[in-house]
VEXDREN-2710 file (C-alpha; in Angstrom, 1 decimal):
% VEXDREN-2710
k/r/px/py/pz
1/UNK/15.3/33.4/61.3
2/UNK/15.1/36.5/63.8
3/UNK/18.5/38.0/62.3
4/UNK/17.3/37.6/58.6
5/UNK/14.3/39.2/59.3
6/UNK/16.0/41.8/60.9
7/UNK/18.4/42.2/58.1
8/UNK/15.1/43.0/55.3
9/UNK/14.2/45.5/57.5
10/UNK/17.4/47.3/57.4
11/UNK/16.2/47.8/53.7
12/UNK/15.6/51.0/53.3
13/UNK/12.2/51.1/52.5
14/UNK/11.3/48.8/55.0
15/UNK/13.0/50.6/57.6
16/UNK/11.0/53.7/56.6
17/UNK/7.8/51.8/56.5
18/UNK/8.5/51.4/60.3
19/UNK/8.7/54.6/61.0
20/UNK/6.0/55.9/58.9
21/UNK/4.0/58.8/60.0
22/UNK/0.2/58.9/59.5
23/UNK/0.2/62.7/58.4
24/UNK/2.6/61.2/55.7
25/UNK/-0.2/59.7/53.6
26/UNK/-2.1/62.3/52.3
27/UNK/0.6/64.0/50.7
28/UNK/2.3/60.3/49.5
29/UNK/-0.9/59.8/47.6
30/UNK/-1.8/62.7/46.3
31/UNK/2.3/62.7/45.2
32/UNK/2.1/59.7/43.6
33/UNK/-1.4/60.6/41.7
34/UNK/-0.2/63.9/40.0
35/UNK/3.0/62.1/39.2
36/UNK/1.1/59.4/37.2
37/UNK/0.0/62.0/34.8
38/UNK/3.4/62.5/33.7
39/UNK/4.4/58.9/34.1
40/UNK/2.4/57.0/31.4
41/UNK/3.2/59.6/28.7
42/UNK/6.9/60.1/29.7
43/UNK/7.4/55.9/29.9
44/UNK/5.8/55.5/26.4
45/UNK/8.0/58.3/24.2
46/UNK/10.9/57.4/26.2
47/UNK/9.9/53.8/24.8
48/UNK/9.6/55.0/21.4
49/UNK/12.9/57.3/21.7
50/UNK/15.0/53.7/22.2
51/UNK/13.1/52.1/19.2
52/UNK/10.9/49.8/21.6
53/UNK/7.2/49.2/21.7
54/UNK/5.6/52.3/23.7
55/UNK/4.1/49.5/26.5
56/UNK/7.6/48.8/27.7
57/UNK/8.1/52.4/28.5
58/UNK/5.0/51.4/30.9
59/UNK/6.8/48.2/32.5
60/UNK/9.9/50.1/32.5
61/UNK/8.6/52.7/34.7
62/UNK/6.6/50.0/37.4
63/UNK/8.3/47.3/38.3
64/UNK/11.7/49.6/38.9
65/UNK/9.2/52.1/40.9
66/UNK/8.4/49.1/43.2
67/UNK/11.7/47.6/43.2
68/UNK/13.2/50.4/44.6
69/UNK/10.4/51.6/46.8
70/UNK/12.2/48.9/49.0
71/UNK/15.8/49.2/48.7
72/UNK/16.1/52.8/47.3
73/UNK/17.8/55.1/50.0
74/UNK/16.4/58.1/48.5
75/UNK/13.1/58.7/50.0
76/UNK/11.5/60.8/46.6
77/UNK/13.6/59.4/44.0
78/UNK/11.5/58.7/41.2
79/UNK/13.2/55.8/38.9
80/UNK/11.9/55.1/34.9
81/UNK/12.7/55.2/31.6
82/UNK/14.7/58.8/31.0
83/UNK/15.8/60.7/27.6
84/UNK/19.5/60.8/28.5
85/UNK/19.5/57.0/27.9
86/UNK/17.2/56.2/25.6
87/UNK/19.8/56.8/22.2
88/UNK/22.0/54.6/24.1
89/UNK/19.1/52.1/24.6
90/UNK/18.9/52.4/20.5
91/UNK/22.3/52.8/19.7
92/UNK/22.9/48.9/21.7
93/UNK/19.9/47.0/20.8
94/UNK/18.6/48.1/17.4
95/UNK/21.6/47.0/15.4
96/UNK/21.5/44.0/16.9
97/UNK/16.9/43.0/16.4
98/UNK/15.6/41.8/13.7
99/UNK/14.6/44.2/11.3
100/UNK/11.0/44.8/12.1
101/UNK/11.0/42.8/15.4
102/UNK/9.9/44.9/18.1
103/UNK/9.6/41.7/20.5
104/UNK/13.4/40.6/19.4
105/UNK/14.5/43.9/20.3
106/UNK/12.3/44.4/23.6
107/UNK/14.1/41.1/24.7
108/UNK/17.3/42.4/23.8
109/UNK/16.8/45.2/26.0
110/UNK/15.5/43.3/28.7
111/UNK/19.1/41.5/28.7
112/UNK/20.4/44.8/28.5
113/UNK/18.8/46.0/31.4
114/UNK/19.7/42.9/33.0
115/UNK/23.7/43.0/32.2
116/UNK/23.2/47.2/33.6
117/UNK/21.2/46.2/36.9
118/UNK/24.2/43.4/37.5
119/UNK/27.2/45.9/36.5
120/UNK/25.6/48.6/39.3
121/UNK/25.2/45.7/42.2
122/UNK/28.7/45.0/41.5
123/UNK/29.7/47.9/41.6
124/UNK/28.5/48.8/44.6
125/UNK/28.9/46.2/46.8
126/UNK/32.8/46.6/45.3
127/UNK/32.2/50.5/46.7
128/UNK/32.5/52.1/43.4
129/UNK/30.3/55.0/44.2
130/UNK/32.9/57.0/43.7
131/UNK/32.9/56.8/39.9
132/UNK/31.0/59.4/39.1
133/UNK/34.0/61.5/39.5
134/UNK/35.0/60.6/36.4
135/UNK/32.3/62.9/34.9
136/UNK/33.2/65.7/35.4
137/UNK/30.9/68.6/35.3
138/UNK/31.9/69.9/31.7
139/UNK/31.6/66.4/30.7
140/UNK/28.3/66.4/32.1
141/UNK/27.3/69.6/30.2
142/UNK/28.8/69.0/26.8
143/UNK/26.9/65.1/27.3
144/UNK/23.4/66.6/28.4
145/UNK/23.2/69.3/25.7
146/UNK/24.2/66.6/22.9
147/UNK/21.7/63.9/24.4
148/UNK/18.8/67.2/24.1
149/UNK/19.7/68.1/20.7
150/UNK/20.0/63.9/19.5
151/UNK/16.4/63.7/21.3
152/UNK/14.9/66.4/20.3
153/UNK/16.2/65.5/16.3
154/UNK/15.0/62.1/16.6
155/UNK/11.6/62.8/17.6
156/UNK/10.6/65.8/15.0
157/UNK/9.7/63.5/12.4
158/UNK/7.5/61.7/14.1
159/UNK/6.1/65.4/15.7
160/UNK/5.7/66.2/11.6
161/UNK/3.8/63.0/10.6
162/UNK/6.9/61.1/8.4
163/UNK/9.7/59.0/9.0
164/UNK/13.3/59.1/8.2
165/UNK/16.2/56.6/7.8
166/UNK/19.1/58.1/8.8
167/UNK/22.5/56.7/10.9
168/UNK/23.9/59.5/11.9
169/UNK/22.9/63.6/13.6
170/UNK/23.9/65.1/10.4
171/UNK/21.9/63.1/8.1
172/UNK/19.2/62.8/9.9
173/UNK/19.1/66.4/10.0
174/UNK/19.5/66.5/6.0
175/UNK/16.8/63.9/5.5
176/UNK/14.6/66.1/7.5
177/UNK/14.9/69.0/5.9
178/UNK/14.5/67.3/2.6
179/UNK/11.5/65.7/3.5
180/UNK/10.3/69.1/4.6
181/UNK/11.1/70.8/1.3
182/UNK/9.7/68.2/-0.5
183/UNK/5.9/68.5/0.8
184/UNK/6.1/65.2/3.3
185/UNK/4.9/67.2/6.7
186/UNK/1.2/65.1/7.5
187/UNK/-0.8/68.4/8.4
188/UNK/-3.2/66.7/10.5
189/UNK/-0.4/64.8/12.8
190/UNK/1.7/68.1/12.6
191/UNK/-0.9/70.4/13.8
192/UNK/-1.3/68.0/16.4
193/UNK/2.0/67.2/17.7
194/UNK/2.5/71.3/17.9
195/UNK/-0.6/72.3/19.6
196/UNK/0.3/70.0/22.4
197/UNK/4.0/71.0/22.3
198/UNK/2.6/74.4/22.9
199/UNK/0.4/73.4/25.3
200/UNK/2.8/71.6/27.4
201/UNK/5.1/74.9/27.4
202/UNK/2.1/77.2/28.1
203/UNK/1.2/75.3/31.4
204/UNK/4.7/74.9/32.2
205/UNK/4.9/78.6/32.4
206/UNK/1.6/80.0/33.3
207/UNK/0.4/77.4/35.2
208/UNK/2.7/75.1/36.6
209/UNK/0.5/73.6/39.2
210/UNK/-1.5/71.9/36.8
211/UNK/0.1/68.9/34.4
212/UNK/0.6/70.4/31.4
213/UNK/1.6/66.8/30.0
214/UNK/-1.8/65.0/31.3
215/UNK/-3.8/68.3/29.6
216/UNK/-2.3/67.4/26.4
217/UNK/-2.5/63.4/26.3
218/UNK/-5.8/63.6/27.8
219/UNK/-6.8/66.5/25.1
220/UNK/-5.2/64.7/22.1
221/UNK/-7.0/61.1/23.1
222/UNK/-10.3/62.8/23.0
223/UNK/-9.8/64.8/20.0
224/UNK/-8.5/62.0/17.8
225/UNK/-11.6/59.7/19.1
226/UNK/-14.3/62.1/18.3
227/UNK/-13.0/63.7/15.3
228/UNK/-12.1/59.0/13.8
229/UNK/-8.5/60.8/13.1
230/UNK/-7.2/56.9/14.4
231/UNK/-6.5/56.1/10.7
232/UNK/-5.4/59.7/9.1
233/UNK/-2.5/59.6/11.4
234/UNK/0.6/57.6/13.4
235/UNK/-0.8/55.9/16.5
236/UNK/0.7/54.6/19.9
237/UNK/-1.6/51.3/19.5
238/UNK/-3.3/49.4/22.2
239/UNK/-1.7/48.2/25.0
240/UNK/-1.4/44.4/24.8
241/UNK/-3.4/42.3/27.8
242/UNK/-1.6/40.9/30.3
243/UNK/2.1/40.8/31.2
244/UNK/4.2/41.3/28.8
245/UNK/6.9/39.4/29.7
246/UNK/9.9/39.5/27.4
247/UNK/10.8/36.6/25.0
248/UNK/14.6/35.4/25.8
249/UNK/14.6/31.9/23.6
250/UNK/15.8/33.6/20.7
251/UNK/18.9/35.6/21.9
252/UNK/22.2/34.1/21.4
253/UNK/24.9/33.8/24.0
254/UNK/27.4/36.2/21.5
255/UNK/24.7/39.1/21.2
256/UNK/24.9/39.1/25.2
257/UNK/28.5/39.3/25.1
258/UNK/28.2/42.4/22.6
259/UNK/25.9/44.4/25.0
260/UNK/28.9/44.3/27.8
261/UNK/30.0/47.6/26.2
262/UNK/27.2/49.3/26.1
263/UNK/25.6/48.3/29.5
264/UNK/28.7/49.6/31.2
265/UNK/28.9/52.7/29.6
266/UNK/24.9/52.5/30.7
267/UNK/25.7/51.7/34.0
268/UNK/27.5/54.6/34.2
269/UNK/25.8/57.3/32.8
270/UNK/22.9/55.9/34.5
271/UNK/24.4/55.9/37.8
272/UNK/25.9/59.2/37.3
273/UNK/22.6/61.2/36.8
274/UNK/21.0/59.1/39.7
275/UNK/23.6/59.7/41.9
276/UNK/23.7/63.5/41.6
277/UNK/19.9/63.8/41.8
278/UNK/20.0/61.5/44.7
279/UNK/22.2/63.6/46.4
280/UNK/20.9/66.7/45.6
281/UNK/17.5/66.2/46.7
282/UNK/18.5/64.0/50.1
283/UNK/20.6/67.2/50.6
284/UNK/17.1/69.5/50.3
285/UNK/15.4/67.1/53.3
286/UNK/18.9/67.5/55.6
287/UNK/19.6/63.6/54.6
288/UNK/22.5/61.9/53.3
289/UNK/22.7/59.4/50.9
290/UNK/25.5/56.8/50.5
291/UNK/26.5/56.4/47.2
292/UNK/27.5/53.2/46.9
293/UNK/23.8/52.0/48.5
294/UNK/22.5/54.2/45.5
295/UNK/24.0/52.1/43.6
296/UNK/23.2/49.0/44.3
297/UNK/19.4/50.3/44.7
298/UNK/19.6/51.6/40.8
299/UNK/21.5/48.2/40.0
300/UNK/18.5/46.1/41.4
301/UNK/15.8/48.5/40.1
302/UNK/17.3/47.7/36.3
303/UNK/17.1/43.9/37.0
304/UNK/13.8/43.6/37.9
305/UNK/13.0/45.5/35.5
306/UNK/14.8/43.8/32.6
307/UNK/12.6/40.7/33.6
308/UNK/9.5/41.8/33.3
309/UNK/9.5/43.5/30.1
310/UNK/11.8/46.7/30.8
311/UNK/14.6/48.4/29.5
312/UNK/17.8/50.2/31.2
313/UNK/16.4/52.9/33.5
314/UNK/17.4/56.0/35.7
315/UNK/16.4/58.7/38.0
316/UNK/14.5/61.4/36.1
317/UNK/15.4/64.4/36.6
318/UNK/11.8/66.2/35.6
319/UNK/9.6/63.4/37.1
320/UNK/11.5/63.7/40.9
321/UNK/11.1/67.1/41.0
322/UNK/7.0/66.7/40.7
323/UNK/6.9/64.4/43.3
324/UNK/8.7/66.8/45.3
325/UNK/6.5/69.6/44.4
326/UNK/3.3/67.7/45.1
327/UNK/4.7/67.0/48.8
328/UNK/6.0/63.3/48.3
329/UNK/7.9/62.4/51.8
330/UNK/8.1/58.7/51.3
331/UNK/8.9/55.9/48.9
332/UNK/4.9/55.5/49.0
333/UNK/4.6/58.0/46.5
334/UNK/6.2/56.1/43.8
335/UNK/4.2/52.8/44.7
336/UNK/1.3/54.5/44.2
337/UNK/1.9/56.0/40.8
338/UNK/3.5/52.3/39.9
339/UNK/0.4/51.1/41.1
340/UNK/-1.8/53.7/39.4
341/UNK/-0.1/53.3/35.9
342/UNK/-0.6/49.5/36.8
343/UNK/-4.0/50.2/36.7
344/UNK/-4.3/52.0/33.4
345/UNK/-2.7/49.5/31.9
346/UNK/-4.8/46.6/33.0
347/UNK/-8.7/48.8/33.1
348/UNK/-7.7/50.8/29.9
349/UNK/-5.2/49.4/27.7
350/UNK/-7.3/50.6/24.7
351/UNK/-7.0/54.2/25.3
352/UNK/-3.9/54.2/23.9
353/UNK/-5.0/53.4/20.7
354/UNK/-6.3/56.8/20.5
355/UNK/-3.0/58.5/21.6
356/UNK/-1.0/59.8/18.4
357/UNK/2.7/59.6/17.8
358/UNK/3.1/63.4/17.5
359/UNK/1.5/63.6/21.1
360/UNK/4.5/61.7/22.6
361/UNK/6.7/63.5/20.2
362/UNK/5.9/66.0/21.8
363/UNK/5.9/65.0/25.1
364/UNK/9.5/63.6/24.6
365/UNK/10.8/67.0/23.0
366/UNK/9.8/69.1/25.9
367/UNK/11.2/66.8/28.5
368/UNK/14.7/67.2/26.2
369/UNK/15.1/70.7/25.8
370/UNK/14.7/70.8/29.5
371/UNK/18.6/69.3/29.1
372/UNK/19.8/71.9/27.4
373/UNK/21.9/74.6/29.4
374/UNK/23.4/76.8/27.0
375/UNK/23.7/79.5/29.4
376/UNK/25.9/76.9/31.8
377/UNK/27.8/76.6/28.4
378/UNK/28.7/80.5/28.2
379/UNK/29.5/80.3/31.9
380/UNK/31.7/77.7/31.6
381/UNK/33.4/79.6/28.3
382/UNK/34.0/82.6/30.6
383/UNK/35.1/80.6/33.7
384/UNK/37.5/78.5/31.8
385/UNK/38.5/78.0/28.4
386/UNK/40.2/74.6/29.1
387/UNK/36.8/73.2/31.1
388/UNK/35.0/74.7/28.3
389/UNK/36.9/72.7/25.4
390/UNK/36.3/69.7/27.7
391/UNK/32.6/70.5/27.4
392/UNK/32.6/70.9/24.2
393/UNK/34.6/68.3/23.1
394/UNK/32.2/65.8/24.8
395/UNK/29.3/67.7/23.2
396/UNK/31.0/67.2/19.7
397/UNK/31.6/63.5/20.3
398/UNK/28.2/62.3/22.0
399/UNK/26.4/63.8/18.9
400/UNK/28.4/63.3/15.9
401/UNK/30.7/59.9/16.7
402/UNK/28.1/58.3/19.5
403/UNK/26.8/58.3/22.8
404/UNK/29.0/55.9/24.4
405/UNK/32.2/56.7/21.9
406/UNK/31.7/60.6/22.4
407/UNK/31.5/60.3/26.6
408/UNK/34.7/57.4/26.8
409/UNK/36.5/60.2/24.5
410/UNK/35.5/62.9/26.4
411/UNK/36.5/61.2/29.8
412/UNK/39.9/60.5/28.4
413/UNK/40.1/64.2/27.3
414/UNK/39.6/65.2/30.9
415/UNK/42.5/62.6/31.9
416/UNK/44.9/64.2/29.7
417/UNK/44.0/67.7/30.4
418/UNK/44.8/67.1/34.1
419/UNK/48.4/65.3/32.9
420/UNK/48.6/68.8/31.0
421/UNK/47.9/70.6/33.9
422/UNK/50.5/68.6/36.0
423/UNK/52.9/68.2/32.7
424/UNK/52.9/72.0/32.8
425/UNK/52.1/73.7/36.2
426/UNK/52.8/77.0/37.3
427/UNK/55.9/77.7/38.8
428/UNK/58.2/80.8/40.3
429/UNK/60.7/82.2/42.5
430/UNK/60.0/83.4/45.7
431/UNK/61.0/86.4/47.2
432/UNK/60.8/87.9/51.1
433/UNK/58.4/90.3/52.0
434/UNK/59.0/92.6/55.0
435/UNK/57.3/91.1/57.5
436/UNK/54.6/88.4/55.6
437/UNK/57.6/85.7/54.9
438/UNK/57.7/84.8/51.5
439/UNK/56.0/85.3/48.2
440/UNK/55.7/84.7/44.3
441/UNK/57.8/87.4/42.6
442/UNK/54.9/87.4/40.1
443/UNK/53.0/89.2/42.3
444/UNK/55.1/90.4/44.8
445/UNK/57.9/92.3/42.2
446/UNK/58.9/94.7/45.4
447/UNK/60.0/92.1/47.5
448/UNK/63.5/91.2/48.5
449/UNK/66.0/88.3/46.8
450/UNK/68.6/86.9/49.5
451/UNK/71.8/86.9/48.1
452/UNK/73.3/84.1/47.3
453/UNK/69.9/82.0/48.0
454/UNK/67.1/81.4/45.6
455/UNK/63.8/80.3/46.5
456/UNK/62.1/78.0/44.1
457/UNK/58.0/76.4/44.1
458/UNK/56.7/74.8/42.0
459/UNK/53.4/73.9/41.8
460/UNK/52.5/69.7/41.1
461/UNK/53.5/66.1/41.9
462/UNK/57.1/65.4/39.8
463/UNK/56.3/62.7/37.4
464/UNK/58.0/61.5/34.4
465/UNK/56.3/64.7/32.5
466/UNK/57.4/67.1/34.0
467/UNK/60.9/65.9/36.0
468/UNK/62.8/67.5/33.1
469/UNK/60.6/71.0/33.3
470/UNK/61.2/71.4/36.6
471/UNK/64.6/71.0/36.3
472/UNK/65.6/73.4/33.4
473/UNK/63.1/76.1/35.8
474/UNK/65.5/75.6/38.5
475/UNK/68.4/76.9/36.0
476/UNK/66.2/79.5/34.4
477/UNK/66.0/80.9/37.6
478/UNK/69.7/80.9/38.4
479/UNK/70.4/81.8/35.0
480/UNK/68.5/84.9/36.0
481/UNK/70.1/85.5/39.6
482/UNK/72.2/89.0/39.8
483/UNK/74.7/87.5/42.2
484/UNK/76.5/84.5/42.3
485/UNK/73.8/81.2/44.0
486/UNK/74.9/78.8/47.0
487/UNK/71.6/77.2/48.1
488/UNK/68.5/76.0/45.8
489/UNK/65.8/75.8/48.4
490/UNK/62.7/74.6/46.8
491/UNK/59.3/75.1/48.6
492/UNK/57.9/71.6/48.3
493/UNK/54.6/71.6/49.6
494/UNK/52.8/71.2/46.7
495/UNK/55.2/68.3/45.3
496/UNK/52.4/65.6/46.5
497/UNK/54.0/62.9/44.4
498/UNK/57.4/61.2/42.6
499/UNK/58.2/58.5/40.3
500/UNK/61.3/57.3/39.2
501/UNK/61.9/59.4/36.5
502/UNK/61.6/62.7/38.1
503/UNK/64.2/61.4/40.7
504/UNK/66.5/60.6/38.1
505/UNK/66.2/64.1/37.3
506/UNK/66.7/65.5/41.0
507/UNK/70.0/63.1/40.9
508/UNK/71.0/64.7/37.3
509/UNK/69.8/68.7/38.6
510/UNK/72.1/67.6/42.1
511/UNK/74.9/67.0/40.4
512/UNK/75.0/69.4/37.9
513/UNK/74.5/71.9/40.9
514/UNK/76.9/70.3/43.1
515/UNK/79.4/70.8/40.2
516/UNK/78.9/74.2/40.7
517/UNK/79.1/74.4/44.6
518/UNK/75.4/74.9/44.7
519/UNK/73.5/73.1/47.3
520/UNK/70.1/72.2/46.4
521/UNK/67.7/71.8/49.4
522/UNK/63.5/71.4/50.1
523/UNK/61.1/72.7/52.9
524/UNK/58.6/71.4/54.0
525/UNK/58.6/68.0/51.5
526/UNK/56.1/65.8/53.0
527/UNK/57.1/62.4/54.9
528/UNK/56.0/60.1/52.1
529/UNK/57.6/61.4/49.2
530/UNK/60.8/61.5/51.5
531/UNK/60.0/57.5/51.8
532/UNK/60.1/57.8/48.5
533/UNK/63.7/59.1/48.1
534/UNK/64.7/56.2/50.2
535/UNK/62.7/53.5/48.8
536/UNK/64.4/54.6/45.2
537/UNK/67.7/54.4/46.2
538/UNK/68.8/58.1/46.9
539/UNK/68.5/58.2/50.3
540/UNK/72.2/58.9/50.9
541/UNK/72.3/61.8/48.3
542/UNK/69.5/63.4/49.7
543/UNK/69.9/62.6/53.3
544/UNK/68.2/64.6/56.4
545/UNK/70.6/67.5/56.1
546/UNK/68.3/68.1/52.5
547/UNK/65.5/68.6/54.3
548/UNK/63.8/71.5/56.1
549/UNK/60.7/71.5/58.2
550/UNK/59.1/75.1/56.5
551/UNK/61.1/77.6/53.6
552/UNK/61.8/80.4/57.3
553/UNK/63.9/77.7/58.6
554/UNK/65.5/76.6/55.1
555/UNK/66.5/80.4/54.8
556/UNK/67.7/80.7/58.5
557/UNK/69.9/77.9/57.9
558/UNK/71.2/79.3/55.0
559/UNK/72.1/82.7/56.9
560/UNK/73.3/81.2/60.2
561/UNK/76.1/80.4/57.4
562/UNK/77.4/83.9/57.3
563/UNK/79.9/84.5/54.6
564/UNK/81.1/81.1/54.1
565/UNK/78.2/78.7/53.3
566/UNK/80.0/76.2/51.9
567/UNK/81.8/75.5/55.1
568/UNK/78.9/75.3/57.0
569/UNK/78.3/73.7/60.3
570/UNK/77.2/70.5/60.7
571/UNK/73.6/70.6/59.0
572/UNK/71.9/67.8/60.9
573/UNK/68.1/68.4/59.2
574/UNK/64.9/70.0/60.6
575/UNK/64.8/71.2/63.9
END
């Protein structure tokens, strides 16, 4: 009994609740009350962004709150519903609900949440932490820009007062602006959605200590109630009573199988933003966070969520940083704005009925644009072209083929432009430079060519890519050589890796050389690919007298030969 309670308190959460200062809870509370402000209005669009009732944007953001209040290791993280996923949350369920079903489809996301909370646990008890990597950072720019412009499309009807029915960015676009030009903008729900849109951008700017957000909500509830605009225009709706817990009887064991996909590409994305903010802000306090603990945390969060009425959730990127700003220093602060939007819920579900569509347009639209990052887009352009292409081939893909489709394309993008990179790395001769030893002729044109000798790097693993290139830039070079070659030494530091391809083509390049009388040698080839030589069979071509510990005792070699290299001494490897 002893060692499993001692094992819950190892939870992170717990383990801070032991150490918990008293000066702590002032700042925790007042933390977790200013954050409520923007958690009831951010949980609802989000909601409404995935095509599920507003209320599970509520459920969504408490239960995870409290869930990972215990086994979070970040002590400020703030978990619930978040823009980046919410077209993916749509993209997965919606085709999949009954048309006009918002229970069928809330359950539907529940499972989904479900399948994404299971994938991350997984995950990280398998330490898979480390799979962020595969999004890179243009992937990650190109992806957030997209998700901003799909967001901020989606929700500017609803900002307007009309609805569209479009599948696709470009249409939706079209059926906006037709529905524009033909007279359909609701005045009263437009002039709504924008003065709060402008009011959430004015505090922003001019005063960001107060909750721009809350000023709106609050501002739009009272209006709408005292002016009866309840039936002119688009409502939220009450809140239902009670707990909502989702409805599973209905889902078949095939529509689970079909949200595998999409939970994993979920699970990733979700991870991936989590694990970066996790990082980023543990790194602000001096702490560390393990990644694969992350993980698991975000992985549990999602289930118990998905239970009770939830959908797929993740960090948020502009809800942590208010908890930081108001002084958070625990996981108390989320509990208390869990518990606080609780509260709402079960005191007031009726104000909600007073809360227009437009508002959480809004709402939604200026969380969005805070994605976009066009100036990280012109840095990247001028930093690299390639990285640049990668970013925006991922934003191309995320917002005209798919969320999911777009970011699996753009990863595999990324893996081909490092094959490219490896297929065709940058190579040269070296030449000696009084006194510095030796250097790329590229930049070093003064420097000296040993006769008879040519110095050759080349810069990547050989693989079955690029074998044959490194090859013919061994005979370019000779090609090129004023006086008649002996040795080949090639500078084989950066040749990290070898398959058997590119040793067939060492074996071929050796024995067209050899034909010659040219001797082809490396410095400084690292112990395991020599393994490798061995382990394919070519050990007694390429024996010890190949080998050189660095390219100054290569070339010392090569001139203790004098005149006569081919009759050298015996060659008996590094010294």
């Amino acid at each position: 009994m002893s060692g499993g309670r001692s094992g819950l308190w190892r939870l992170p959460g717990l383990a801070t609740a032991r150490g918990y200062e008293r000066d702590w809870l002032r700042a925790d509370i007042t933390a977790g009350l200013v954050l409520t402000a923007l958690l009831i209005p951010a949980g609802m669009g989000y909601a409404e962004a995935a095509g599920l009732p507003a209320y599970a944007g509520l459920w969504a953001t408490i239960v995870p709150l409290l869930a990972y209040a215990v086994v979070g290791p970040s002590k400020i993280l703030v978990l619930g519903p978040d823009s980046s996923l919410a077209p993916l949350i749509a993209a997965a369920v919606l085709p999949l609900a009954a048309v006009g079903d918002p229970e069928d489809a809330l359950a539907l996301a529940g499972i989904l949440a479900v399948l994404v909370g299971a994938i991350l646990v997984l995950g990280g008890y398998l330490r898979l932490g480390f799979v962020t990597e595969l999004l890179s950072k243009p992937l990650r720019l190109g992806y957030l820009n997209a998700i901003a412009v799909i967001v901020v499309i989606g929700q500017l009807p609803k900002l307007l007062g009309f609805s569209v029915d479009a599948s696709g960015l470009f249409e939706e676009i079209g059926e906006i602006v037709t529905s524009i030009a033909h007279g359909d903008v609701d005045r009263v729900a437009a002039s709504m959605g924008i003065v709060c849109l402008l009011v959430i951008v004015a505090f922003r700017r001019w005063l960001p200590r107060i909750p721009g957000v809350l000023v709106a909500v609050v501002g739009s509830i009272v209006v709408t109630a005292v002016l009866g605009l309840d039936d002119d225009i688009g409502m939220v709706g009450a809140l239902p009573e009670g707990l909502p817990l989702p409805q599973y009887g209905g889902i078949e064991w095939g529509e689970v199988l079909s949200l595998l996909g999409p939970a994993a590409g979920i699970a990733l994305i979700a991870f991936a933003d989590s694990g970066v903010l996790s990082r980023t802000f543990a790194a602000r306090h001096g702490e560390d966070v393990d990644g694969s603990t992350e993980m698991k945390a975000i992985g549990t969060a999602n289930i118990a969520g998905g239970l009770f009425g939830g959908f797929p959730i993740s960090a948020s990127g502009s809800r942590t940083p208010v908890a930081e700003q108001a002084g958070a220093r625990t996981q108390l602060a989320g509990v208390v704005g869990a518990v606080a939007v609780l509260v709402f819920v079960l005191v007031a579900p009726g104000v909600t009925a007073y809360l227009p569509d437009a508002t959480l347009a809004a709402v939604v639209i200026v969380a969005a644009t805070a994605l976009l990052d066009i100036p990280g887009m012109i840095r990247m352009w001028r930093l690299s072209t390639l990285e640049f292409g990668l970013a925006v081939a991922a934003f191309v893909g995320v917002a005209l083929v798919g969320v999911l489709e777009g970011i699996l394309v753009a990863i595999g993008l990324s893996f081909v432009a490092v094959v490219a990179r490896a297929w065709q790395p940058y190579r040269t001769e070296l030449v000696e430079l009084a006194g510095t030893g030796f250097h790329d002729v590229a930049r070093h044109p003064e420097g000296h060519r040993i006769p008879g000798l040519v110095l050759i790097r080349f810069d990547a693993p050989l693989f079955f890519a690029n074998g044959k290139i490194f090859a013919e830039h061994v005979r370019k070079v000779l090609a090129r050589s004023e006086t008649p070659v002996d040795w080949v030494v090639v500078a084989a530091e950066p040749i990290t890796g070898l398959d058997t391809t590119a040793v067939d083509e060492l074996v071929d390049l050796d024995r067209s050389l050899e034909s010659s009388s040219v001797r082809l040698v490396f410095a400084e080839l690292k112990g395991p690919i020599k393994d490798k030589i061995i382990r394919f069979g070519v050990g007694d071509r390429f024996d010890e007298s190949r080998f050189f510990p660095t390219v100054e005792s290569a070339v010392a070699a090569y001139r203790s030969l004098g005149s006569a290299p081919d009759s050298a001494p015996d060659r008996s490897g590094p010294e």
